[in-house]
C-alpha positions as CSV (number, residue, x, y, z in Angstrom):
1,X,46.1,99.0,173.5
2,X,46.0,96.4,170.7
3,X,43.3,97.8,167.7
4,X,44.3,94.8,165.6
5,X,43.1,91.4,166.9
6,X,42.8,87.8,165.8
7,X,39.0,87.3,167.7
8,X,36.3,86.2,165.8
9,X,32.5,87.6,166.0
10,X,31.1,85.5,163.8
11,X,28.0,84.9,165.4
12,X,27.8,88.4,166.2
13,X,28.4,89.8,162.8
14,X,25.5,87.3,161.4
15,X,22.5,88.5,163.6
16,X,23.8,91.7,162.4
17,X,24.8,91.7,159.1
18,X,21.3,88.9,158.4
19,X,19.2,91.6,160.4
20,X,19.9,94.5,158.5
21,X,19.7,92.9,155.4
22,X,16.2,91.4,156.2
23,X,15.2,95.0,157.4
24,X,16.6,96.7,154.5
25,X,15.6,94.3,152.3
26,X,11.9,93.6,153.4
27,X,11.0,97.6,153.6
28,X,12.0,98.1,150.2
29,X,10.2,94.9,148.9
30,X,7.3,96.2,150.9
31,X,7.4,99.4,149.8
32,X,7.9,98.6,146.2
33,X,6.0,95.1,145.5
34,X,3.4,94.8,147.9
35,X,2.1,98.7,148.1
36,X,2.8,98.5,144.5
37,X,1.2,95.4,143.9
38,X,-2.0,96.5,146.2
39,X,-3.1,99.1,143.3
40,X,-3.4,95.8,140.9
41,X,-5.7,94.5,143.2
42,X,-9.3,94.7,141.4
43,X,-11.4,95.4,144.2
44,X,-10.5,99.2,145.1
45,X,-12.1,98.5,147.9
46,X,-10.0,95.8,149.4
47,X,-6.8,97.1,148.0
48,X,-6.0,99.0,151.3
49,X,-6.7,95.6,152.9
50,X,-4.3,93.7,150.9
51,X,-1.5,95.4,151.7
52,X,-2.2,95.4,155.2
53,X,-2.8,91.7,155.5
54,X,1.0,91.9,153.9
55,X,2.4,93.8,155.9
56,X,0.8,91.9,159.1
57,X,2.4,88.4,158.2
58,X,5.9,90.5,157.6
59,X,5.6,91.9,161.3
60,X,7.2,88.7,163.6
61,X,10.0,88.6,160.8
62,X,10.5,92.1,160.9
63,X,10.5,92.3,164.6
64,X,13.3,89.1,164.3
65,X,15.4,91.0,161.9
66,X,15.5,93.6,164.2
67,X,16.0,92.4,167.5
68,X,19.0,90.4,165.2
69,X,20.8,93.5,164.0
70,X,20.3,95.0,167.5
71,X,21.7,92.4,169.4
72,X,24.5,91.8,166.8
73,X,25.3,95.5,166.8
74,X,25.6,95.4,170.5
75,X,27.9,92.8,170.6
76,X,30.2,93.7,167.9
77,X,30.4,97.3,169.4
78,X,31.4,95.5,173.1
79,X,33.6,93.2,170.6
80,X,35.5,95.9,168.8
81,X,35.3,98.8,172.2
82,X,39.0,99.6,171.8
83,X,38.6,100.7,167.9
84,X,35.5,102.7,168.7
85,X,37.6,104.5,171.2
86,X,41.0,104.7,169.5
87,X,40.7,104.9,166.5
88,X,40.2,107.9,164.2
89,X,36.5,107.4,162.6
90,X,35.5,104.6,164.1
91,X,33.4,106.4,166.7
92,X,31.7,108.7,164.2
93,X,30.9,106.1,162.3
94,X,29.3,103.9,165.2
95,X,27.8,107.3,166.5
96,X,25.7,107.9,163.4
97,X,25.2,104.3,162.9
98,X,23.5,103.7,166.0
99,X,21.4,107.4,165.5
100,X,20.0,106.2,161.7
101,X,19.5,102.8,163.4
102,X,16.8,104.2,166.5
103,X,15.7,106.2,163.7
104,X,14.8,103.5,161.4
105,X,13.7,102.2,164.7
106,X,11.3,104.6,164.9
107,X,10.1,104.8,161.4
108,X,9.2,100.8,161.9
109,X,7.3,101.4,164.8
110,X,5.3,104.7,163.4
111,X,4.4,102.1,160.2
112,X,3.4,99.6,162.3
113,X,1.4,101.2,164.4
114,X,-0.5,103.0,161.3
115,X,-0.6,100.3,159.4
116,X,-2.7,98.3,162.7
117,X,-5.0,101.2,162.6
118,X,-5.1,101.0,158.9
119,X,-6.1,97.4,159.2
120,X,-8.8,98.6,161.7
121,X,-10.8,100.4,159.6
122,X,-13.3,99.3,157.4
123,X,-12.5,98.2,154.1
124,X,-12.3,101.7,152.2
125,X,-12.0,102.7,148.4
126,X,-8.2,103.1,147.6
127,X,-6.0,103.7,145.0
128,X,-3.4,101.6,146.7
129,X,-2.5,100.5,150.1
130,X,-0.8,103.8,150.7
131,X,-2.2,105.8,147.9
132,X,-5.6,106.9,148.8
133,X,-8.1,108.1,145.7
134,X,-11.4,110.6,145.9
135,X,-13.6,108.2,147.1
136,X,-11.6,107.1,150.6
137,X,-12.4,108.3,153.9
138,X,-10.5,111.4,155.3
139,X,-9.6,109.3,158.4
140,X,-8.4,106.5,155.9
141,X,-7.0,108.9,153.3
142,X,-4.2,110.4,157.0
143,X,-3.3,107.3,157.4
144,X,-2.5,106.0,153.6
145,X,-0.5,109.5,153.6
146,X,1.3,108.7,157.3
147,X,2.3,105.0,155.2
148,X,3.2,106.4,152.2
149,X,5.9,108.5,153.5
150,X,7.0,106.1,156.2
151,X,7.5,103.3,153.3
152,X,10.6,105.0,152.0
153,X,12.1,106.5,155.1
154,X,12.6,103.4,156.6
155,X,14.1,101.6,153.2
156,X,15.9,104.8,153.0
157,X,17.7,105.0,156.5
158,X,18.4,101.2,156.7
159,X,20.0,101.5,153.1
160,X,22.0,104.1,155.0
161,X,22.7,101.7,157.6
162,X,24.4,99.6,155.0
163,X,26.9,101.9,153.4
164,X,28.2,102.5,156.9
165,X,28.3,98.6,158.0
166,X,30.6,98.6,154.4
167,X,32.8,101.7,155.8
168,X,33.3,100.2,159.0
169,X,34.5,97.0,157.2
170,X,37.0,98.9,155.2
171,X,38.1,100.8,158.6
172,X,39.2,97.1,160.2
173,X,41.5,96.8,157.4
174,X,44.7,96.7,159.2
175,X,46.7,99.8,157.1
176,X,43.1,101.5,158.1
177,X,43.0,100.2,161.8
178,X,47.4,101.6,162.3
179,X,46.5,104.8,160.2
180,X,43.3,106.2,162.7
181,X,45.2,104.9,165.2
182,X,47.9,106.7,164.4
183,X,45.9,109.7,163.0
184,X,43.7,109.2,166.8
185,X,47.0,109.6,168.8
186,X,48.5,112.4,166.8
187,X,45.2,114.2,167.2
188,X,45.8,113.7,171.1
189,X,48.8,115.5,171.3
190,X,48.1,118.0,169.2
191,X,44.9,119.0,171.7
192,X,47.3,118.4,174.7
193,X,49.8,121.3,173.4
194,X,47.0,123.4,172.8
């Protein structure tokens, strides 16, 4: 079993690491400029419509980013196989990785798919794109609410995302690749006695 190699995933790493940040980073731009921005808009009426136009032209490169990270992740999972299944932490981490990921997943989707029905609707009063105000529909007003929460869940589980792509950085350190390894085999024995 050799946990510390020489092999390069450089490619791999990039759709990954250029994905997530793209994801991360356009969902919190979203959330925070252009929803934000929408309620400058001086039209009520075609704020709601601003920020779904936005969030329309972001789709493809959202869709890229994530099919990136996706296909990166894969890869550096089949790349680093032996570590995920020898040593100490590694498969925790890449267990709730991959779980926050098809949640964020999911949270993407949901938006997208209220934000098409959003952009369906005719042009409504608003507060903002995902603020509605007295004056907007009830069937408008759902899905404003639907968006509003959506906006920081996904910013909020790809951010997640992040802070364990930096832990599983610091885990291929090798003192931290010998030490689960070590911790991983010791474990082992210790459930064997038992």
């Amino acid at each position: 079993m050799n946990l510390v190699t020489s092999d390069r995933n450089t490619v791999v790493r990039t759709l990954h690491d250029l994905g997530g940040a793209a994801w991360f980073g356009g969902s919190l731009m979203g959330a925070v400029g252009l929803n934000g921005a929408s309620k400058d808009v001086s039209d009520p009426g075609e704020r709601a419509t601003v920020a779904t136009s936005g969030w329309a032209r972001w789709s493809p490169v959202a869709a890229s980013a994530i099919a990136a990270y996706a296909i990166g992740g894969i890869g550096l999972i089949v790349a680093n196989r032996t570590r995920v299944a020898h040593q100490q932490g590694v498969g925790a981490n890449t267990a709730v990785k991959t779980a926050l990921s098809v949640a964020a997943m999911a949270t993407t989707a949901a938006s997208g798919v209220l934000g098409a029905r959003l952009a369906h609707q005719t042009p409504a009063h608003a507060a903002g794109g995902t603020v509605p105000d007295r004056r907007t529909p009830a069937s408008t007003a759902r899905l404003q609410q639907g968006l509003r929460v959506l906006q920081w869940a996904t910013p909020a589980l790809t951010g997640a995302i992040v802070v364990l792509g930096a832990q599983q950085g610091e885990q291929q350190k090798a003192g931290q690749v010998l030490t689960g390894a070590a911790r991983r085999t010791l474990s082992d024995v210790v459930n064997a006695i038992r």
